[in-house]
DSSP file (Angstrom, degrees, kcal/mol; ACC not computed):
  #  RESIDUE AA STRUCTURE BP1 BP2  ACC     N-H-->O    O-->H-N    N-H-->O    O-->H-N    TCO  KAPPA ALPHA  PHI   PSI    X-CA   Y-CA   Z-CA
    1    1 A X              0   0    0      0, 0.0     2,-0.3     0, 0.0     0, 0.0   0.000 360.0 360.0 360.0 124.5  131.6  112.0   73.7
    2    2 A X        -     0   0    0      0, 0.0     2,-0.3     0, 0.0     0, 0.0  -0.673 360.0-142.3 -95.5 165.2  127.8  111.1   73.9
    3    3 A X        -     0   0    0     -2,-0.3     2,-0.3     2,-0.0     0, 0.0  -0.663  13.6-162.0-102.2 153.1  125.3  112.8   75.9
    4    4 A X        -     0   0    0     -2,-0.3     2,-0.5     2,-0.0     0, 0.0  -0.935  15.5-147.7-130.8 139.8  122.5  110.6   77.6
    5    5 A X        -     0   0    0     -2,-0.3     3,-0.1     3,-0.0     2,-0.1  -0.927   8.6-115.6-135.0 144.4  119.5  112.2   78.7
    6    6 A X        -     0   0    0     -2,-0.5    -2,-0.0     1,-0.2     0, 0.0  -0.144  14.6-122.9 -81.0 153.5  117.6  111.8   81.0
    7    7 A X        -     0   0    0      1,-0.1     2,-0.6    -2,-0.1    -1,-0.2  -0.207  44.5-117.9 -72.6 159.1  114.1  110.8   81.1
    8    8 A X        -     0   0    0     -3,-0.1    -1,-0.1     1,-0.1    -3,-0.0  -0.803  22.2-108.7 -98.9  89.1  112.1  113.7   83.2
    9    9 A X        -     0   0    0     -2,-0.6     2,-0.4     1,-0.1    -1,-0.1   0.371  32.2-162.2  20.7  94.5  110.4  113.1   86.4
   10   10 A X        -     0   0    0      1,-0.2    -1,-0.1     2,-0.0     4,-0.0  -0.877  20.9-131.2-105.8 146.2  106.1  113.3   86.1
   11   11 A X  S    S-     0   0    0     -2,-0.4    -1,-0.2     1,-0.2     3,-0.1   0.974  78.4 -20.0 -63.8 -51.8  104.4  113.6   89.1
   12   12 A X  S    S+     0   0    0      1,-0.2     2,-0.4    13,-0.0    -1,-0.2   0.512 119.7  76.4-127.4  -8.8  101.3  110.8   89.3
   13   13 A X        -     0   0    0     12,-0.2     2,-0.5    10,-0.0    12,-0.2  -0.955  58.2-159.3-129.7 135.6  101.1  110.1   85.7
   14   14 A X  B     -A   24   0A   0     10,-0.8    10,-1.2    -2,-0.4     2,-0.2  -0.900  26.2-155.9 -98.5 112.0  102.9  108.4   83.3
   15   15 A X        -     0   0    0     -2,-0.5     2,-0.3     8,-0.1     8,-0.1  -0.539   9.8-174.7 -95.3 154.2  101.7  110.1   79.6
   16   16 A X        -     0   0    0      2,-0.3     5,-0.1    -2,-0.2     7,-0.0  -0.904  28.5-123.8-122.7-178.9  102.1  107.9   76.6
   17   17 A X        +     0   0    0     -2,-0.3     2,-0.1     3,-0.1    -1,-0.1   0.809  69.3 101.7-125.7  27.1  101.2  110.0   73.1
   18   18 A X  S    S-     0   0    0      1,-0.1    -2,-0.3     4,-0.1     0, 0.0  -0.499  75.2-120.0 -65.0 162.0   98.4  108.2   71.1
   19   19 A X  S    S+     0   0    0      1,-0.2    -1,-0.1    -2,-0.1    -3,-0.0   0.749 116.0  35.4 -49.6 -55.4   95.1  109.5   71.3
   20   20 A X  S    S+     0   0    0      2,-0.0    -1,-0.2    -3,-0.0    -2,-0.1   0.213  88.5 140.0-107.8  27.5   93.5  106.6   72.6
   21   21 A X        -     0   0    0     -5,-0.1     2,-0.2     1,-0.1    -5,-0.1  -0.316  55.9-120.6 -58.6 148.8   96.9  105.7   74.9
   22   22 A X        -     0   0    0     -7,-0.1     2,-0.5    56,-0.1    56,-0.2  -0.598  26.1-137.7 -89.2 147.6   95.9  104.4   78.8
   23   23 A X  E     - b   0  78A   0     54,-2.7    56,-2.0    -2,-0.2     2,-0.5  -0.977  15.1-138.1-124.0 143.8   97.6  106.9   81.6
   24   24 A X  E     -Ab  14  79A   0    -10,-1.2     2,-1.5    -2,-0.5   -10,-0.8  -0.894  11.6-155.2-107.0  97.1   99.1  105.1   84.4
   25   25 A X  E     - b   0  80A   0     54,-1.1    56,-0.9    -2,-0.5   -12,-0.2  -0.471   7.4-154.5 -18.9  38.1   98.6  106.4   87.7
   26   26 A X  E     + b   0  81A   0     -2,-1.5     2,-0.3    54,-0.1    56,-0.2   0.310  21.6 153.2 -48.5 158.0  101.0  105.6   90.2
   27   27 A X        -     0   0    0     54,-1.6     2,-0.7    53,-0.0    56,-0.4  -0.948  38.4-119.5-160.2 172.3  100.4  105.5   94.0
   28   28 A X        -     0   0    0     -2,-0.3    54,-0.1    54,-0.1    17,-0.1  -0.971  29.1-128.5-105.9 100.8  101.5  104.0   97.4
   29   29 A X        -     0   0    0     -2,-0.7     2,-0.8     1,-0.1    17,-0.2   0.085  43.5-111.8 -15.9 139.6   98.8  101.9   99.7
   30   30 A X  E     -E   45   0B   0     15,-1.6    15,-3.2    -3,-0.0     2,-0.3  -0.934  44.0-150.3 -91.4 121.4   99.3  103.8  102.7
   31   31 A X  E     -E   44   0B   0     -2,-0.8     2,-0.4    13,-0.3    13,-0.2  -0.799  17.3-165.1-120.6 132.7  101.0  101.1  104.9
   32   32 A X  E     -E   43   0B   0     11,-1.3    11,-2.9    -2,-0.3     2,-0.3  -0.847  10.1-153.9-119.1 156.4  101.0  100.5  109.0
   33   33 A X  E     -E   42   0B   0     -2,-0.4     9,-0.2     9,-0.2     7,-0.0  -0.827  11.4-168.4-114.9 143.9  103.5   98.2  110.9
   34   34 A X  E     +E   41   0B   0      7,-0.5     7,-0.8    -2,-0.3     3,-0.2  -0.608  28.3 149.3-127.4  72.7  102.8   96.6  114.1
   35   35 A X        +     0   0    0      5,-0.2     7,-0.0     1,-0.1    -1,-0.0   0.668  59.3  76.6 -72.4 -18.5  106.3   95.3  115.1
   36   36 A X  S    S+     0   0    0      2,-0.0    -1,-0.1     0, 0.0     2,-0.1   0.863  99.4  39.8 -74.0 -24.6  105.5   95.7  119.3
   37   37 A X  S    S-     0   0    0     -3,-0.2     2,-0.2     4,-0.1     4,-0.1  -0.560 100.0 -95.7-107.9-166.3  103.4   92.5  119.5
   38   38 A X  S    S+     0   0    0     -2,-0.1     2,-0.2     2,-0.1    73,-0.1  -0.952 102.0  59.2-145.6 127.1  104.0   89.3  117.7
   39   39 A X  S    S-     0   0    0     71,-0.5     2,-0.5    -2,-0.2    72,-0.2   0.252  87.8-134.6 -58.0-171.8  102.9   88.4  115.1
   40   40 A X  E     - F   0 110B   0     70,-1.2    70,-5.0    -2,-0.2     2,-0.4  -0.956  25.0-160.2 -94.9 133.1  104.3   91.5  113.0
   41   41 A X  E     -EF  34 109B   0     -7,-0.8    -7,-0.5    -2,-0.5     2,-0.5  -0.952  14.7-163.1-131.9 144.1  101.6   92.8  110.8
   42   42 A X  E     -EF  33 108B   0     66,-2.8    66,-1.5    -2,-0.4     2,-0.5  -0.744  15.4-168.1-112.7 136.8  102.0   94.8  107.9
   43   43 A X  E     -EF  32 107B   0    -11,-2.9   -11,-1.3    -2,-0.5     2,-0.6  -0.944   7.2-167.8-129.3 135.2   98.9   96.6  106.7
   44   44 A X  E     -EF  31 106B   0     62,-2.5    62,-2.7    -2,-0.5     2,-0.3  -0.871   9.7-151.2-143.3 120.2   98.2   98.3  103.7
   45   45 A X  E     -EF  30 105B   0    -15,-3.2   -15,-1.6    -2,-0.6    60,-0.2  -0.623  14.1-155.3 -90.4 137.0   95.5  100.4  103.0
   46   46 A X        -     0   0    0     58,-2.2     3,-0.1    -2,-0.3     2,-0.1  -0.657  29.3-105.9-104.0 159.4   93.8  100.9   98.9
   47   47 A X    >   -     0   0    0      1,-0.3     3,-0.9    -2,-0.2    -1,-0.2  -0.039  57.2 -68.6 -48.5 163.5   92.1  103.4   97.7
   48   48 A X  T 3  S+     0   0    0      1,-0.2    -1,-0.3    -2,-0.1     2,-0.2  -0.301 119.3  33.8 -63.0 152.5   88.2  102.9   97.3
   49   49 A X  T 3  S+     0   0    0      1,-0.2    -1,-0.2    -3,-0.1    55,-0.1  -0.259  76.4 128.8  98.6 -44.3   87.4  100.4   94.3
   50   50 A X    <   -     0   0    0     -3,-0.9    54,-0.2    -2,-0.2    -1,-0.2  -0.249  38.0-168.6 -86.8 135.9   90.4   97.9   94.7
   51   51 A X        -     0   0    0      1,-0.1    -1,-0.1    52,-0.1    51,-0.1  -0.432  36.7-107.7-110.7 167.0   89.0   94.1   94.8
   52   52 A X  S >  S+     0   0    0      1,-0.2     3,-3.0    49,-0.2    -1,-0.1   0.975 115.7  71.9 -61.5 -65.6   91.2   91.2   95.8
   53   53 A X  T 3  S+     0   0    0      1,-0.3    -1,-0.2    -3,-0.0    -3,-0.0   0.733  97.9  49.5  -7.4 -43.5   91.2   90.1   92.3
   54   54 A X  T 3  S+     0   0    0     16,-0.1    17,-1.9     2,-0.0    -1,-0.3   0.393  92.3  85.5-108.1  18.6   93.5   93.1   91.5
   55   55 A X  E <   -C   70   0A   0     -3,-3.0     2,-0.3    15,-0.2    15,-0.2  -0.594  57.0-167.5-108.4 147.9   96.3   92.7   94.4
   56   56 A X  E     -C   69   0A   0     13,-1.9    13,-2.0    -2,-0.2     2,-0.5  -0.919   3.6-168.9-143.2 144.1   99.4   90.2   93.5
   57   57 A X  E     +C   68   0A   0     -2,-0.3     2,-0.4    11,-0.2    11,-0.2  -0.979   8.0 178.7-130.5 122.8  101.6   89.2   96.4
   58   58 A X  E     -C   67   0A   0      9,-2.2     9,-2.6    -2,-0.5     2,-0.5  -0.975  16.2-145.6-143.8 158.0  104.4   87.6   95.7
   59   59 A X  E     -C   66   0A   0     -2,-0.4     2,-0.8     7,-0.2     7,-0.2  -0.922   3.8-157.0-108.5 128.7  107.5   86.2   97.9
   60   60 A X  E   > -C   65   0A   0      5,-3.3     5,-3.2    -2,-0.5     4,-0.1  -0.883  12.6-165.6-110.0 103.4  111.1   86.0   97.1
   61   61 A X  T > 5S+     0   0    0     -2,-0.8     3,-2.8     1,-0.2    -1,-0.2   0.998  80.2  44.5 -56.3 -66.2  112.6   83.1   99.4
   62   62 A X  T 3 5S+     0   0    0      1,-0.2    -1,-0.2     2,-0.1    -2,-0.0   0.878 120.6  39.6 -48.2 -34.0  116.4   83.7   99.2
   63   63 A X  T 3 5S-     0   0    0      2,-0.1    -1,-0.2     1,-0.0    -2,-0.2   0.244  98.8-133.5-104.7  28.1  116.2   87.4   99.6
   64   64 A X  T < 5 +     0   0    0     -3,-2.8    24,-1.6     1,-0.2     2,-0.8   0.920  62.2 140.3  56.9  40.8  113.1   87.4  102.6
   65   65 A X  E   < -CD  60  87A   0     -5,-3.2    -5,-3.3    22,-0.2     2,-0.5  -0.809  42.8-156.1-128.9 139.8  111.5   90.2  100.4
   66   66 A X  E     -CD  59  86A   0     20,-2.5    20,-2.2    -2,-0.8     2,-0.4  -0.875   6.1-163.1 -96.3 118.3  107.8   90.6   99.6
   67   67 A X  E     -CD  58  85A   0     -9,-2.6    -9,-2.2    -2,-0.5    18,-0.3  -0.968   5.9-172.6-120.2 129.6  106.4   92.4   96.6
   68   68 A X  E     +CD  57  84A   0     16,-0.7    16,-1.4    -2,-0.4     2,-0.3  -0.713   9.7 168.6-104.6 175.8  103.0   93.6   96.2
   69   69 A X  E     +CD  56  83A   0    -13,-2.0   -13,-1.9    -2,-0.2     2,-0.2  -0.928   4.9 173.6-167.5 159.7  101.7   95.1   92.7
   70   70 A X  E     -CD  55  82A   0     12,-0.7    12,-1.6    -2,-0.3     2,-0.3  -0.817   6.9-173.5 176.9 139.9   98.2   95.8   92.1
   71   71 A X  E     + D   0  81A   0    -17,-1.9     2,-0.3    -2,-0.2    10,-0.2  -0.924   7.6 168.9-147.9 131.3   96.4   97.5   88.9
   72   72 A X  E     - D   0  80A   0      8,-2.3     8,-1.8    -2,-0.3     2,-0.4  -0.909  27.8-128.4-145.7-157.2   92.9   98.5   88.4
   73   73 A X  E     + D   0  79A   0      6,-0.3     6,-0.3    -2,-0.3     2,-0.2  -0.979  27.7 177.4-135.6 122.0   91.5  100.7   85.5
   74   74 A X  E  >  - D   0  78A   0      4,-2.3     4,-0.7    -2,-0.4     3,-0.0  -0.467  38.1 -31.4-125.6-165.7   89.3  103.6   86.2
   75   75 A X  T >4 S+     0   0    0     -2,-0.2     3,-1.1     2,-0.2    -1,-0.2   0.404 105.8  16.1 -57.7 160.3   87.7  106.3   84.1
   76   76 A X  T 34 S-     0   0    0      1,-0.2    -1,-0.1   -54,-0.0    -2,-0.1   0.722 130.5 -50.0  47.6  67.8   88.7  108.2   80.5
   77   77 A X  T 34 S+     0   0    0      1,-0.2   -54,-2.7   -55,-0.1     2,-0.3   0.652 106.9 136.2 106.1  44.7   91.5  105.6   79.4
   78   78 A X  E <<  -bD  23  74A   0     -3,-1.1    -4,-2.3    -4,-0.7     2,-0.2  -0.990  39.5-162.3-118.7 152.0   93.2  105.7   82.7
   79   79 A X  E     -bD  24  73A   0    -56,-2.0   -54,-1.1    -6,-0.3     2,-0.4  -0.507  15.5-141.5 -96.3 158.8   94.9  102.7   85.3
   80   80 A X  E     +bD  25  72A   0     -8,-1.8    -8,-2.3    -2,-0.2     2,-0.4  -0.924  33.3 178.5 -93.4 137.6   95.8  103.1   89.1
   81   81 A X  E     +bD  26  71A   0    -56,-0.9   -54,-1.6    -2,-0.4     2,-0.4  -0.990  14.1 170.2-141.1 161.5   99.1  101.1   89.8
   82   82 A X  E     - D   0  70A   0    -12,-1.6   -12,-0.7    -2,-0.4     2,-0.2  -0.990  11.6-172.2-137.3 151.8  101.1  100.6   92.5
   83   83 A X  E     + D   0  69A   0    -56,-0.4   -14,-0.2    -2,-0.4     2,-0.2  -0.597  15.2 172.6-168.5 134.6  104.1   98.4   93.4
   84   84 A X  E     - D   0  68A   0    -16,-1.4   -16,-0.7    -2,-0.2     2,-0.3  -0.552   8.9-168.7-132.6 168.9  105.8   98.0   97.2
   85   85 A X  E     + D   0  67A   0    -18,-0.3     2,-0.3    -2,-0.2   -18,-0.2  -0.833   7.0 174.3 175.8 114.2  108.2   95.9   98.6
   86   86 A X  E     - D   0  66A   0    -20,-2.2   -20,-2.5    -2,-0.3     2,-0.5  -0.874  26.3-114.8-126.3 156.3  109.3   95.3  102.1
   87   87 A X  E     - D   0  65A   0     -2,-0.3   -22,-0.2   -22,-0.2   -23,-0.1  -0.807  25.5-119.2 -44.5  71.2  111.8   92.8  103.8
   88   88 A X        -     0   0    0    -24,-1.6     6,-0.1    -2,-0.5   -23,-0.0   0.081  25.4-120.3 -23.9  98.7  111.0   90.5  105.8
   89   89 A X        -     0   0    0      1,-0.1    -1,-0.1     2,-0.1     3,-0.1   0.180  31.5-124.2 -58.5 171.7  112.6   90.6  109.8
   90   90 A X  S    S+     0   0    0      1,-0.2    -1,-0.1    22,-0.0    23,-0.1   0.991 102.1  64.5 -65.3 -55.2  114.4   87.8  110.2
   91   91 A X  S    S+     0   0    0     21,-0.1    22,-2.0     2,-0.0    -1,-0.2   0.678  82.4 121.6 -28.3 -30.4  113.0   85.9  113.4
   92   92 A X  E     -G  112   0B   0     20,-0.2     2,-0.5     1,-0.1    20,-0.3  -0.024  65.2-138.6 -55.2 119.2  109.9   85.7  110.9
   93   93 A X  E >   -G  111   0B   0     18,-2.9    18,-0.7     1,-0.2     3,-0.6  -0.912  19.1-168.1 -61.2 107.7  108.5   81.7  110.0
   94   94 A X  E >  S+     0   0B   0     -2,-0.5     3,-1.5    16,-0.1    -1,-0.2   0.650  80.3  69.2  -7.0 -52.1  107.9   82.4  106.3
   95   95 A X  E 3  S+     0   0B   0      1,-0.3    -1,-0.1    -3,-0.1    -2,-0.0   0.578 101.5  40.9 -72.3  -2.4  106.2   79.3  106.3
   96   96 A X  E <  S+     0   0B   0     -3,-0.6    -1,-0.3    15,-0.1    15,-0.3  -0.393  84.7 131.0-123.7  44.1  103.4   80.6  108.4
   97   97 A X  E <   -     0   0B   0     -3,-1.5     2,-0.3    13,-0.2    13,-0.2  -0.782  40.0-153.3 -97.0 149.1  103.0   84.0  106.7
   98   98 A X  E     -G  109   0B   0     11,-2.6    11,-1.1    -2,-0.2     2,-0.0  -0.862  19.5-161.9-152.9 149.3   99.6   85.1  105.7
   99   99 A X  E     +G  108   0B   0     -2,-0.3     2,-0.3     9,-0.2     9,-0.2  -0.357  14.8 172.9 -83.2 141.9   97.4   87.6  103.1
  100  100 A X  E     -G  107   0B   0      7,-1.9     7,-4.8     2,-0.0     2,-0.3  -0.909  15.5-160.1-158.7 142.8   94.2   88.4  103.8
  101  101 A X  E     +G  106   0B   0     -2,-0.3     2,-0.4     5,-0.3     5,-0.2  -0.937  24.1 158.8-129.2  77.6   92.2   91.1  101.5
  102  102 A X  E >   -G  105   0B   0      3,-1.2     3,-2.6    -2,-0.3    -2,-0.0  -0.984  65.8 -31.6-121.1 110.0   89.2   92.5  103.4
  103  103 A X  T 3  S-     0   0    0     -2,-0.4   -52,-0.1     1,-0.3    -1,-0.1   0.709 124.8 -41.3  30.3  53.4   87.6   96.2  102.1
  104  104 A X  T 3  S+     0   0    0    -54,-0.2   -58,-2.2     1,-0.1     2,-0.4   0.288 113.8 104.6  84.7  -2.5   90.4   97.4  101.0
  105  105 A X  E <   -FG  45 102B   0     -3,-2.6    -3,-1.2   -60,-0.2     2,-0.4  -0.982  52.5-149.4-122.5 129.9   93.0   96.6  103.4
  106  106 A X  E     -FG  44 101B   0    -62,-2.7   -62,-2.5    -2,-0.4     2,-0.4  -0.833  12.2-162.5 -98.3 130.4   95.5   94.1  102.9
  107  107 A X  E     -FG  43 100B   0     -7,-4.8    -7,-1.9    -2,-0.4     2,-0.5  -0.898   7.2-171.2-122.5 116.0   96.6   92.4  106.6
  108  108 A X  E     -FG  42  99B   0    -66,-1.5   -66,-2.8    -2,-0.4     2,-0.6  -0.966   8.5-160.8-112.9 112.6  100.0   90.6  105.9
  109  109 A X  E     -FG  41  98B   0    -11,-1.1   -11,-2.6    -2,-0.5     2,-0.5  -0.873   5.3-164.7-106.4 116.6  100.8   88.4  109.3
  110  110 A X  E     -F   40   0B   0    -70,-5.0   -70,-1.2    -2,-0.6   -71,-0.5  -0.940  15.4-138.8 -68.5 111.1  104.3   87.2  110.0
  111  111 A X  E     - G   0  93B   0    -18,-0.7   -18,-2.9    -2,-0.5     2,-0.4  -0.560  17.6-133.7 -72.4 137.2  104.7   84.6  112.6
  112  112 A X  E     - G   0  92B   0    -20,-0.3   -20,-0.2    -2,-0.2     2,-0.1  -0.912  32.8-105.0-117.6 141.5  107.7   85.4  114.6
  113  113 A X        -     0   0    0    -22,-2.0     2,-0.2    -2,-0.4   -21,-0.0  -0.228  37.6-145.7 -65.9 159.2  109.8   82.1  115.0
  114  114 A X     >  -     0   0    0     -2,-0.1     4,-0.6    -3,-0.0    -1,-0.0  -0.514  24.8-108.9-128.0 159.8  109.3   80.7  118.6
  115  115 A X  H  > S+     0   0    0     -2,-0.2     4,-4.0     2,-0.2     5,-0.2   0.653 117.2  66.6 -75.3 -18.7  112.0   78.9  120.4
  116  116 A X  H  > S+     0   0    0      2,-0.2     4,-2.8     1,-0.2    -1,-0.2   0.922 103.1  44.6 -55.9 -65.1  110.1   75.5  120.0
  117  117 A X  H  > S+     0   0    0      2,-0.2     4,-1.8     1,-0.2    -1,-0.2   0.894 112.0  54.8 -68.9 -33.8  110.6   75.6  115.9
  118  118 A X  H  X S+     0   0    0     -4,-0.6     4,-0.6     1,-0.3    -2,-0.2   0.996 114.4  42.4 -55.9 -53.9  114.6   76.7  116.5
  119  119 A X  H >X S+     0   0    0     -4,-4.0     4,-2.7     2,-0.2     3,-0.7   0.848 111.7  51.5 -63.1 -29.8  114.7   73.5  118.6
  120  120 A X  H 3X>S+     0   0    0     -4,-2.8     4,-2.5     1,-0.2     5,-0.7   0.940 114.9  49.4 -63.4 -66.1  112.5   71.2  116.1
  121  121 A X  H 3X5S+     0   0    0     -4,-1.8     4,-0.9     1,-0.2    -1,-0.2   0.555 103.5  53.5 -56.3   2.2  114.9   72.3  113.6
  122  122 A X  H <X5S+     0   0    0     -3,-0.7     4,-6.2    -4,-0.6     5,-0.3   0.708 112.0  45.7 -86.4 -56.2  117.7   71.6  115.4
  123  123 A X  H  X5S+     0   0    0     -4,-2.7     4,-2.6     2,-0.2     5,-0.5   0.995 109.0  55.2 -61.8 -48.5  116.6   68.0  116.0
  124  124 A X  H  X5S+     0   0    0     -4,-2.5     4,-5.9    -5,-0.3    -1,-0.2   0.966 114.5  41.6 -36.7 -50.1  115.6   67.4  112.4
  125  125 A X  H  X<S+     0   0    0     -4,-0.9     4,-2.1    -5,-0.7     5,-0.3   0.928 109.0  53.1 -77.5 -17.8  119.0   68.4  111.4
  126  126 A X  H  X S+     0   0    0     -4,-6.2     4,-2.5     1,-0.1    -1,-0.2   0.884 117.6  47.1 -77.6  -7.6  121.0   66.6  114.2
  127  127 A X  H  X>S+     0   0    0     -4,-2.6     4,-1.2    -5,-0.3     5,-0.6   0.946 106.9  51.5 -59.6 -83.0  118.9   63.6  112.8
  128  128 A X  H >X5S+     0   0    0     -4,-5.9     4,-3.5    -5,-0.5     3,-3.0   0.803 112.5  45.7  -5.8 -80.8  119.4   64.2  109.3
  129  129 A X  H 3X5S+     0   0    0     -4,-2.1     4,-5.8     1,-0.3    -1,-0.2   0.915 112.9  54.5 -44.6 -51.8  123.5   64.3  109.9
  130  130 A X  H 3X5S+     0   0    0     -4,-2.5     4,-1.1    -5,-0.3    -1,-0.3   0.711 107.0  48.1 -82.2  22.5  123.1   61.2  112.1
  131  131 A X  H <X5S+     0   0    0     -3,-3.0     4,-1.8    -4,-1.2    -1,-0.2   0.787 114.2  47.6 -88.0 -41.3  121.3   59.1  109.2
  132  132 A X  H  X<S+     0   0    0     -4,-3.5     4,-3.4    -5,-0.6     5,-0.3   0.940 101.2  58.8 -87.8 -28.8  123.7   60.0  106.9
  133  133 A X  H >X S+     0   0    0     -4,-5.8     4,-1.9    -5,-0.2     3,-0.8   0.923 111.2  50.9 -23.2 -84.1  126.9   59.1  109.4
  134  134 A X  H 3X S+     0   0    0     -4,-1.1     4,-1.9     1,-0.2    -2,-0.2   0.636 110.4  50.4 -39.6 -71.5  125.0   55.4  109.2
  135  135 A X  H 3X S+     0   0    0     -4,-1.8     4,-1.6     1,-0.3    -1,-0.2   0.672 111.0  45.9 -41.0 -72.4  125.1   55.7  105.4
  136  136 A X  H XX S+     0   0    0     -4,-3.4     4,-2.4    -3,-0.8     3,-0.6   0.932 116.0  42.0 -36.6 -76.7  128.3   56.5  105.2
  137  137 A X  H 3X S+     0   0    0     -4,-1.9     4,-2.2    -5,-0.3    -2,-0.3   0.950 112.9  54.4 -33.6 -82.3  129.6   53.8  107.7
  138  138 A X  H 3X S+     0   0    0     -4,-1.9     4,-3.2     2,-0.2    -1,-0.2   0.735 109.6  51.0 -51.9 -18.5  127.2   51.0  106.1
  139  139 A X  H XX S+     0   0    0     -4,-1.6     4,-1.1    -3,-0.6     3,-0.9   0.964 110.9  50.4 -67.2 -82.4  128.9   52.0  102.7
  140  140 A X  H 3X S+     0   0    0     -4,-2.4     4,-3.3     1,-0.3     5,-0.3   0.600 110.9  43.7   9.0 -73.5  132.2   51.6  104.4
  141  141 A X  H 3X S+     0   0    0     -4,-2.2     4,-2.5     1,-0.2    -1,-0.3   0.939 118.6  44.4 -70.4 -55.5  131.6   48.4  105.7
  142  142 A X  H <X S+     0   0    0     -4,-3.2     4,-2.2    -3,-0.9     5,-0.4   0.946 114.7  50.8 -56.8 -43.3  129.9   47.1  102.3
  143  143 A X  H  X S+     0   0    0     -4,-1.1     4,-3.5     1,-0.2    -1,-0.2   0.913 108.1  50.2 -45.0 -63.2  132.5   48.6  100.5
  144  144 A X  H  X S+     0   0    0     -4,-3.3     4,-1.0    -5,-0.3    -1,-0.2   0.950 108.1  57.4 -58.0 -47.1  135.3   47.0  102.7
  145  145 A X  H  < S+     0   0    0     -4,-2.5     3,-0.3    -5,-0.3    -2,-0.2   0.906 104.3  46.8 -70.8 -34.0  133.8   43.5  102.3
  146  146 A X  H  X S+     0   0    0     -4,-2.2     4,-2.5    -5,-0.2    -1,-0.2   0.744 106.2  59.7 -47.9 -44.1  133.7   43.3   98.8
  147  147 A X  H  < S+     0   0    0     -4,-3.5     4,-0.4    -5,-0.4    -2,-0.2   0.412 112.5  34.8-101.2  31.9  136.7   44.3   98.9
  148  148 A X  T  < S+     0   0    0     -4,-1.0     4,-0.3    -3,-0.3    -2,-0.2   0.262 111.2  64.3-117.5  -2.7  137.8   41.4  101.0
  149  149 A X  T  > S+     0   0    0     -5,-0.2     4,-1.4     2,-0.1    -2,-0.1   0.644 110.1  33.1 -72.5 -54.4  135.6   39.5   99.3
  150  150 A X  H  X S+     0   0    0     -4,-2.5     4,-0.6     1,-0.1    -3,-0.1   0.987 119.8  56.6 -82.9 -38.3  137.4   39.9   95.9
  151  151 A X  H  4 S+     0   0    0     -4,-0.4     3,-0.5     2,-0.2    -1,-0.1   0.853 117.4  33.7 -18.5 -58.7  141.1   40.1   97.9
  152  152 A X  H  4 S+     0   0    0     -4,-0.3    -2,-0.1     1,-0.3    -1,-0.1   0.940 116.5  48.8 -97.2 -34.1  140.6   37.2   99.2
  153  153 A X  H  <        0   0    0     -4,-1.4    -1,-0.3     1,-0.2    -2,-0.2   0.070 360.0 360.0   1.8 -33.5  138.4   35.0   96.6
  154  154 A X     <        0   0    0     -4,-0.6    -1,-0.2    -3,-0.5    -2,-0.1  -0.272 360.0 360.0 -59.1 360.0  141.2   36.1   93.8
């Protein structure tokens, strides 16, 4: 039977044990929601220091989920880090989300989908379906005439 053990919980720092090793700071942006109006906006507030430069946003389409991550390096061979991660509501247009990085607060704007886009996409796709109906069919029909072509021709 093995024993595992587990690594042991440090509060804000992560130690490594050279001499000249970086200590990593962790922390959490303090972060506000505005869900009551529309858009929804996510805010997230840095500590003093943190430039745009040192924020990463990234978006994970299939699973609606947002991650920010953000590093900078401050004094005596220490970092500040963070990394957060929210969901995205559904109603939300992805395709019209947007970052903006202003004195320390990062303003993430969701666009909440309107009935307007439900309905474009609705047309697109019943367009789509009926392009490809005609596809289908004119392959049919060539299909069939060729082979009444070579039937008969034979």
């Amino acid at each position: 039977m093995s024993t595992r053990q587990h690594p042991r919980e440090l509060s804000t720092a992560s130690f490594l044990q050279s001499e000249n090793s970086i200590v990593y700071e962790d922390f959490q942006p303090n972060i506000e929601g505005k869900e009551e109006e529309a858009p929804y906006i996510a805010l997230f507030r840095f500590p003093a220091g943190f430039v745009k430069e040192q924020v990463r946003i990234i978006y994970f389409n299939p699973t609606r989920r947002i991650r920010i991550q953000g590093e900078r390096t401050l004094e005596d061979n220490r970092k500040s880090q963070f990394d957060a991660s929210f969901l995205v509501p559904e109603n939300c247009d992805t395709e019209k989300m947007q970052a903006n990085f202003e004195q320390g607060i990062l303003t993430i704007t969701m666009p909440i989908k309107t009935a307007l886009d439900s309905a474009k996409q609705k047309a697109v796709k019943n367009l789509a379906r009926r392009q490809m109906l005609r596809n289908v069919g004119a392959a049919v029909l060539v299909i069939g005439a060729i082979g009444a072509y070579v039937y008969y021709y034979k």
